[in-house]
N, C-alpha and C positions, 0 to 999 in steps of 0.2 A: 236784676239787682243782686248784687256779691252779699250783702251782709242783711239779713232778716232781723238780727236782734240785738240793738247796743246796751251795752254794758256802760254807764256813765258812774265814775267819783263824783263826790257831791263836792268836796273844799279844794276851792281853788280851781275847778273846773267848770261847774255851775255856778257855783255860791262862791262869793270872794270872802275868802275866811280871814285873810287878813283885817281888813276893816270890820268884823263881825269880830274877832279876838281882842282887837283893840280898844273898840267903843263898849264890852263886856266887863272890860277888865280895868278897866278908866271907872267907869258906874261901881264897882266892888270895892276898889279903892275909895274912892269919896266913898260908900258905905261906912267903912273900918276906919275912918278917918286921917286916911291920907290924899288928901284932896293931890298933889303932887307924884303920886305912887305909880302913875304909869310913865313920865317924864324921868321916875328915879330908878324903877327897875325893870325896866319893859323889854331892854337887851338883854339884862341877866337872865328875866325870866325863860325869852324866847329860845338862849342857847340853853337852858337847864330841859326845856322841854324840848328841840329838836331830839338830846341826846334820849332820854325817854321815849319818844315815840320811834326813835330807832329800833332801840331794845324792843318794843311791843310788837313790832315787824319779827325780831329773830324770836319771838316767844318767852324772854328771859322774864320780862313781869307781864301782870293783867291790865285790863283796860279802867278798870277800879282802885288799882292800885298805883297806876302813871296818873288818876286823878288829883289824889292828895300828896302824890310823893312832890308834885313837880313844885306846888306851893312849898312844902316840910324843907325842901331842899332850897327854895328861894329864901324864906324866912330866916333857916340858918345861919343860910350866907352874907345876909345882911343885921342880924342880931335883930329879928325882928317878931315879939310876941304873940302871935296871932292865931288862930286856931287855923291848922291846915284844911281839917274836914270840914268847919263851917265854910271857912272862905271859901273854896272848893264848891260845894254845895249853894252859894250865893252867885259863883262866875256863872253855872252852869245856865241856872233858874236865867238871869240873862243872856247869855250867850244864844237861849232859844227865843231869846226875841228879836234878834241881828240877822236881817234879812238882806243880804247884799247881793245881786245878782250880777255876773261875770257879764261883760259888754258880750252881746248875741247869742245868750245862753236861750233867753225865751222866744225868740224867733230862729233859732234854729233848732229848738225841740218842737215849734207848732209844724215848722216845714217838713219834721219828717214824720210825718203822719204813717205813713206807710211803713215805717218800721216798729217791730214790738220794742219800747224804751224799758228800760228798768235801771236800777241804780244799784251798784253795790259800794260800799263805804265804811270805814272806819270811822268809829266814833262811839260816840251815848245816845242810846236810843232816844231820849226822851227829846232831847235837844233835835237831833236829828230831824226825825220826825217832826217837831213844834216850826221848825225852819221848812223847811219841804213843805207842812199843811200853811205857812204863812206866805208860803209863795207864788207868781202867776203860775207855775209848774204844778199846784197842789195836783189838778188831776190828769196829769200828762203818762204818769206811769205804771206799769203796769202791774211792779211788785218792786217795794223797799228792801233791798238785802240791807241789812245792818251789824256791822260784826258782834257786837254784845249779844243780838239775838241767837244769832248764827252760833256764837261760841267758837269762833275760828275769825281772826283779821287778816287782810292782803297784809301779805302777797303765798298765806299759806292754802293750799289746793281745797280745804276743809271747806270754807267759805265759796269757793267756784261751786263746790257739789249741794251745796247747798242753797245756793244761786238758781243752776239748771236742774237741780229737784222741784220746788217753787216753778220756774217756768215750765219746765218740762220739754229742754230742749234736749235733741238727741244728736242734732249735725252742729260737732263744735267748727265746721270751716263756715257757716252763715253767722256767725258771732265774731262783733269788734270791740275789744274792751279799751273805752276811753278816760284818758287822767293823767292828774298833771307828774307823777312821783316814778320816775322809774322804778323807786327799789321795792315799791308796793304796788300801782296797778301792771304795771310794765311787767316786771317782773311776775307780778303775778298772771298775767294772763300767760306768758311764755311756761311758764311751769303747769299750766291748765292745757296747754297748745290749742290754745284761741290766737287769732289776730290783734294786734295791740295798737292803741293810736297813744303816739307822746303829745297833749297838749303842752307847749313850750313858747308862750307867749313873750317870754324876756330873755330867749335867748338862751339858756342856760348850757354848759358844758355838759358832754356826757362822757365821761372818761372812765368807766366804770364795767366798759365792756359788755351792757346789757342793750340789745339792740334792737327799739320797737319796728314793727312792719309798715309804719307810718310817724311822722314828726309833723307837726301843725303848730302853725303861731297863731292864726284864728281858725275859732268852733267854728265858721261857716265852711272852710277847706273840705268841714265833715262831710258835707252834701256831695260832693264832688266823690270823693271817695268809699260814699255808700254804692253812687249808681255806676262805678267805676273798677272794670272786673282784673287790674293789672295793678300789680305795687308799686309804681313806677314812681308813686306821687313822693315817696319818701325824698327827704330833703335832706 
């Protein structure tokens, strides 16, 4: 077996975050009384937050403060008077109760029994964590990295050592870190010099010159590639 110990993102590679963002943020809206508020600014929001969680990747703001900026900066935009920090604090409180699991996420973490799983991820602990413990995955892993804890998010090296401190790994060539983001698992594991898998289910471009040691449209490719000692599988 090549790889003893996978490294899995949670959104978008286990958890389908998309539909857990949307039915969160739908519920907050009717809260605040816009029953129509995900239908009127659900594109705005998505690009004011892509560019934010950019930023949180090169370190320019924190993971508390991409919280309420990304609402402060919706509301603006739309002249809309609403407290950023409650709303904010209202998406979250739901957001951990959106439990959507990626097609073959939970039969291909029971198949690989034999490897040590763990997860490292961006995000809020609390949320995080509330998702994961309301998942068939609750007790699949073996330790939660989660960047708020860590104090360090992918794709910066803080967060790996703080990863293989937690597990107590010493051979980074038996470690594969899987996720759907180049610019954060991808790249982060390349700057750790771990092995990296791109899940890339829809296809996406990579033109950015960051180049995993694996490419996959489905999580179950993963099996193949754990008991599979040549890179050959990259696509």
């Amino acid at each position: 077996m090549k790889y003893k110990v996978l490294l899995f993102d949670v959104d978008d590679t286990l958890f389908d975050f998309g539909i857990s963002e949307k039915k969160a943020l739908n519920k907050t809206f009717v809260d605040f009384g816009l029953p129509t508020g995900l239908v009127d600014y659900e594109d705005s929001y998505k690009e004011i937050s892509r560019v934010l969680w950019e930023e949180l990747e090169q370190g320019i703001l924190t993971l508390s403060e991409l919280g309420v900026e990304r609402f402060r900066k919706l509301f603006l935009a739309h002249k809309l008077e609403i407290n950023a920090d409650i709303f904010n604090s209202t998406y979250l409180s739901y957001l951990g109760t959106e439990i959507h699991m990626v097609s073959g996420a939970v039969d291909l973490c029971n198949t690989l029994a034999d490897c040590r799983l763990a997860i490292i991820t961006n995000g809020f602990t609390d949320v995080q964590k509330s998702r994961i413990k309301g998942s068939p995955l609750c007790d699949i892993f073996e330790h939660t990295i989660i960047s708020e804890e860590a104090g360090f998010q992918k794709p910066a090296r803080g967060i790996f050592d703080y990863a293989f401190s937690k597990l107590q790994i010493a051979d980074k060539a038996s470690v594969l870190m899987i996720g759907d983001s180049v610019t954060s698992d991808i790249q982060g594991g390349i700057n750790y010099g771990i092995d990296t898998c791109w899940f890339n289910p829809h296809c996406k471009e990579n033109n950015i010159g960051i180049k995993p040691t694996y490419e996959i449209r489905e999580l179950t490719e993963i099996i193949k590639i754990v008991g599979n000692s040549k890179k050959s599988l990259t696509t």
